[in-house]
N, C-alpha and C positions, 0 to 999 in steps of 0.2 A: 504494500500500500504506500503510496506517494501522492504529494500536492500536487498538481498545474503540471506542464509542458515536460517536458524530460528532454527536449533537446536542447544545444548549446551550441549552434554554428557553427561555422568553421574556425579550425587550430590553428593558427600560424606559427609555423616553424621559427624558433628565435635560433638563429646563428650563432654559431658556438655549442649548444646543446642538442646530442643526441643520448636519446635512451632506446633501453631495450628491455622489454618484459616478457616472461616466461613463466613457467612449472617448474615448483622444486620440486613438489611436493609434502612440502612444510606441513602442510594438517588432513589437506583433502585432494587427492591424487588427480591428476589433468589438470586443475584449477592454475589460472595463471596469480601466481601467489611471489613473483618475486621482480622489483623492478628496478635496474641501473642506471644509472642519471651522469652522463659523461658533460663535463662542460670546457671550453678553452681553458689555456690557462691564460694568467689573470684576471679573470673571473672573478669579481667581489662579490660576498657574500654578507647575509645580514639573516639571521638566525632567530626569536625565540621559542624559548621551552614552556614547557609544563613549572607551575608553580609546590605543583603534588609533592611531600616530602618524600612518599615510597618514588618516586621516579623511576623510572625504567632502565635498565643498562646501558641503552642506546644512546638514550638523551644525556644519560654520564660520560659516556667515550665520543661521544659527539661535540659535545660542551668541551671537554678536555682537546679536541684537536682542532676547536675552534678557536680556542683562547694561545693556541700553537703558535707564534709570530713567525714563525719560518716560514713556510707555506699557505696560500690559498688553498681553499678544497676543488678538487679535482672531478671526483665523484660522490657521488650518493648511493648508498643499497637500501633498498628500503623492500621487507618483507611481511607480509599478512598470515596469518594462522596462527600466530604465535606472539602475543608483545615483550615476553624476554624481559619481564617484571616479578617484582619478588621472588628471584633468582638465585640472590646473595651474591659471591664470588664467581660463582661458576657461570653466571648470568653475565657478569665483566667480562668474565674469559672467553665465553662464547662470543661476546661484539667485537672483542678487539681479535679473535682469530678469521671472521667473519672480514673485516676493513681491511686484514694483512694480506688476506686470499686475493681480495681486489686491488690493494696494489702489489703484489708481487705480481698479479699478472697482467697490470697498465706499465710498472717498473715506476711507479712513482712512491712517494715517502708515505707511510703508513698514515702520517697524521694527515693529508691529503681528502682521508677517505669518510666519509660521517656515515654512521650506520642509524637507520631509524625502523620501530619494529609496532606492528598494530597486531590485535590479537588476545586471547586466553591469556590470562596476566596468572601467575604461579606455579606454568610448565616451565622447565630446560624446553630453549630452543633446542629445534633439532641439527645442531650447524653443521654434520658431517652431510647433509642433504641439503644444505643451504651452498655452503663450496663446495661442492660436486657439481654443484648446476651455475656456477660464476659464470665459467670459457661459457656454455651459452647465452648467458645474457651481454656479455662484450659482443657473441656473432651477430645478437637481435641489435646491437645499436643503432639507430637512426632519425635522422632529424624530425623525418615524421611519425616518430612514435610516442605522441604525447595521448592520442584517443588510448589504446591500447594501455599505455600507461596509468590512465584516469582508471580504467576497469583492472588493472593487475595490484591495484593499492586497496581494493573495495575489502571490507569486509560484513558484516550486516546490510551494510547497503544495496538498495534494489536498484539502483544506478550511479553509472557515473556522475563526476561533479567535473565539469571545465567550462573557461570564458577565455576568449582572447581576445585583443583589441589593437587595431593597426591604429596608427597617430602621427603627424607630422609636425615638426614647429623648426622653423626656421631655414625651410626649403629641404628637410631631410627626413626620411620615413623611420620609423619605428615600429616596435613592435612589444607587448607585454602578453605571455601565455601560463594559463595558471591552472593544476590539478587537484582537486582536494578529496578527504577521504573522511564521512561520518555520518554516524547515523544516532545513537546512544551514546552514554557516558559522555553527553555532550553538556557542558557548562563549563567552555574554554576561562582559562585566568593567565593568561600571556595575549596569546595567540588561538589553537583551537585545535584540534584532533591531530593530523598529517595537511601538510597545504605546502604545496614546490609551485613558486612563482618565479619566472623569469624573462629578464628584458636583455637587447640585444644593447641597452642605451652603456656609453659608459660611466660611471656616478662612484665619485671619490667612496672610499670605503665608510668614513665615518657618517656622511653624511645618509648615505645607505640604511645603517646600522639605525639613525635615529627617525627615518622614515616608518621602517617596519612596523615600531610599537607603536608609533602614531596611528597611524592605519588599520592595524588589526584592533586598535580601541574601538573604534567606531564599524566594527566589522563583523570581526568573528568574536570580541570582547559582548557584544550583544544578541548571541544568539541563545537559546537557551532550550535542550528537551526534558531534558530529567533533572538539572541542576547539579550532576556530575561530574567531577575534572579528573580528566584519564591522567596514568600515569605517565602515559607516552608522547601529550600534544607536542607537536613542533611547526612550525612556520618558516619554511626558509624559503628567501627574495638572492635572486642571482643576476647579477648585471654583468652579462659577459665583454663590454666595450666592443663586438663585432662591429656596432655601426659607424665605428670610425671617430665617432665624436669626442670633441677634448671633453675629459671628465666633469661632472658637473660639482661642485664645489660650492655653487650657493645658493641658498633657498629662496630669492629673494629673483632669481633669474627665469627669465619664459620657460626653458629647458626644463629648470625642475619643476613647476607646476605644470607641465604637460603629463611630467613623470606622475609626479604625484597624483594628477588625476585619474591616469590609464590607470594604476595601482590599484586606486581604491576602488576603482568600478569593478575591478578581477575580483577585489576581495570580497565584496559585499555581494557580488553576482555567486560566489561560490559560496559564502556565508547563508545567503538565502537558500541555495542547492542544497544545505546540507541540512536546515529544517525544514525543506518541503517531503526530505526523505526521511524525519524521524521516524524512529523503532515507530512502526505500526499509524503514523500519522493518518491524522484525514481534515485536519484545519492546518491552514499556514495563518500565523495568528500577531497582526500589529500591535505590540503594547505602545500606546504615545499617550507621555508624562507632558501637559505643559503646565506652567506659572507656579514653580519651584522658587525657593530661594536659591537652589544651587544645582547644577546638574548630576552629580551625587546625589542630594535628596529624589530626584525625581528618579533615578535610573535605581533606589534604595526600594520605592513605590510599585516600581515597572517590574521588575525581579521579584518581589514580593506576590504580583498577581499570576507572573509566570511561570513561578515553583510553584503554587498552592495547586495538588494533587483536587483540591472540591473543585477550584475554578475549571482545571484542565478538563475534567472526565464530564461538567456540564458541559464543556465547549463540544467534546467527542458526539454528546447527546444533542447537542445543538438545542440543548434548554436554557432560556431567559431567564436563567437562576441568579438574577443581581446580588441579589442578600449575598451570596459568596463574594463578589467584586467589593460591595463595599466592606467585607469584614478583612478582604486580602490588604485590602487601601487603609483600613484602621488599622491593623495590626502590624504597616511596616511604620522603622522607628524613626518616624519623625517626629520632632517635640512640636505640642502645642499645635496640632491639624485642627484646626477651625473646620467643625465636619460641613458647618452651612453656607461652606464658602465654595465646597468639590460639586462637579458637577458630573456625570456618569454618562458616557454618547456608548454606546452600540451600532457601530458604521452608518454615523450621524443621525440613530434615534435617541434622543435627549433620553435616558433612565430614570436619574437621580439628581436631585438637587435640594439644597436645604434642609438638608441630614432627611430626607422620605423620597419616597417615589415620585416625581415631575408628576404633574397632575395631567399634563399633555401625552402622559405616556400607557399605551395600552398592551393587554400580552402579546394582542397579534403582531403589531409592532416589532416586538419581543422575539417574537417567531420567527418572522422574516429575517430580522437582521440576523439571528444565528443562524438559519438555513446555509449560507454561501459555504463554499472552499477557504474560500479569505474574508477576514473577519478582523476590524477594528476597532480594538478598546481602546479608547479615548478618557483619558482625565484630567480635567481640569483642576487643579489645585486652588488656583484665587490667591496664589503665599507670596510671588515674584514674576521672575519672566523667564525662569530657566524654563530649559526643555530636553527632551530625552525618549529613544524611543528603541523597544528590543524586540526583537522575534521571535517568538516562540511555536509550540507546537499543541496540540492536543492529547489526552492519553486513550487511546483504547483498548480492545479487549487483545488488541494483537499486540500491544506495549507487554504487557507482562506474558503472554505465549512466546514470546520471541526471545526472553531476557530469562525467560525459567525454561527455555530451551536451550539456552546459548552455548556448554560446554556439551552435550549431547550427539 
């Protein structure tokens, strides 16, 4: 079960990067469960992680040869069936002989190689079947295997997740292409589940680096199904400098807000992809906070409606169960919520107002506006002029079939 459209355009090959995805075998046999992510070198990267204290092995030996100053990374291996989490040691041992396999057979420096891993969180990877099957993902390599890549990253997902966007400023083309991988255990707190974005533009490294978390706030920072944060999420942005361009260096320059903008449209377009497919979804669901004192309080408000298990399973029901919206709106923490000042829209039918029911509002109303696929909770606060707005999902009865299925 999924929201809306399932398709995404076409891919545009970014210069410098080719990948290649295949069958290890990792959990479920034929499945294409394993994919190599070759890019130029110097290639700048810009990375975040999971905030989750158990973290994954990957995201440790990834981190570790990101903060490497010798080299740029090279490649990416990124594997499904398995997330190579609460592992212990042997979980280390298995990322870092997994990176050594791929560069001993690129010939480049181990720390080159980031390994990132989705999956069953408290098996031993299986890594004797993960290099075994390296030599062919280096033979799949190719510019145009970013489709194929989108589907060898999947795992609960009922489809892939990709956007690309071609763009020109200043008589020279571009290009950003971006893959993402989630479905569950989604309540990103960096970045979000697996997400490999990259541009052909060239962009000084730091400046890179402070772009990404900018972007994924407003992005994958606001998505939300189950209000869970894996231990594996990573977000990596790759500027391979193909286009020739002198690097870009200032934020204040047309270059970079070109940049910036292609970015955020990949992320937000993938971000939406990735709750249209929540576990079992059947609402793609607007939370919009406005007249906050602060964008915190309002995004405190938003999150509040969009974890509460009563609101989501009325949504599923497509019941005008308000009394739940305004108890999720009373009980997050804000001080001092003047309840007669909120007002309550259901995809612009007036609910609530003046702590009761809008006297203009009727169930049928009620009915209609929860009926759609897409469905916008609107609230007004009346406290300031902040604003704030997340997405969320639904829960149905295929949410829990699908998550008390999961290691079976």
């Amino acid at each position: 079960m999924a929201v809306g459209d399932d398709s995404y355009g076409p891919l545009h090959s970014v210069s410098g990067v080719r990948l290649g995805t295949i069958s290890a075998g990792i959990k479920t046999a034929g499945r294409k469960d394993l994919v190599l992510i070759e890019v130029a070198e110097n290639t700048q990267c810009a990375a975040v992680f999971t905030r989750n204290a158990f973290c994954a092995a990957p995201v440790t030996v990834a981190r570790e040869n990101l903060h490497s100053c010798a080299h740029q990374p090279r490649y990416l291996l990124i594997n499904t069936g398995n997330a190579n989490a609460g592992t212990g040691s042997a979980g280390i041992e298995a990322a870092r002989t997994s990176v050594q396999t791929v560069a001993s057979a690129a010939g480049v420096d181990v720390s080159t190689v980031l390994p990132f891993s989705t999956g069953v969180i408290g098996e031993p990877l299986p890594v004797e079947r993960l290099t075994q099957a390296v030599p062919a993902a280096f033979n799949a390599l190719s510019a145009e295997g970013w489709a194929a890549a989108a589907e060898g990253i999947l795992t609960t997902d009922t489809r892939p997740k990709a956007h690309s966007v071609r763009f020109s400023c200043d008589n020279q083309n571009y290009v950003v292409t971006g893959i993402a991988k989630g479905s569950g255990m989604i309540r990103p707190n960096m970045a979000t589940m697996l997400a490999f974005i990259a541009t052909d533009m060239a962009v000084e490294k730091t400046l890179l680096q402070a772009l990404l978390p900018q972007l994924t706030d407003r992005s994958f920072n606001r998505i939300t199904v189950d209000g869970d944060t894996s231990t594996n999420d990573a977000c990596v942005l790759l500027a391979t400098g193909e286009a020739g361009n002198t690097p870009v260096n200032d934020v204040h320059c047309d270059l970079y807000h070109a940049l910036h903008d292609a970015v955020e449209e990949v992320c937000i377009s993938l971000a939406h992809s990735i709750v249209r497919d929540g576990e079992g979804a059947s609402k793609f669901v607007t939370v919009q906070i406005n007249g906050g004192r602060s964008e915190a309080e309002c995004l405190e408000v938003a999150f509040t409606i969009a974890h509460s298990p009563l609101v989501k399973t009325a949504l599923f029901a497509s019941d005008p169960n308000w009394g739940r919206l305004l108890m999720a709106i009373g009980r997050a923490d804000i001080p001092k919520l003047d309840v007669e000042s909120v007002r309550l829209y259901l995809n612009e039918v007036l609910i609530a107002e003046d702590g009761c029911r809008a006297t203009s509002y009727t169930e049928e109303q009620g009915v209609v506006a929860m009926a759609p696929e897409e469905i916008v909770i609107r609230v007004e606060l009346g406290r300031g002029a902040a604003t704030a707005t997340v997405w969320t999902t639904d829960f149905s009865y295929d949410y829990v079939r699908i998550n008390a299925e999961y290691r079976s």
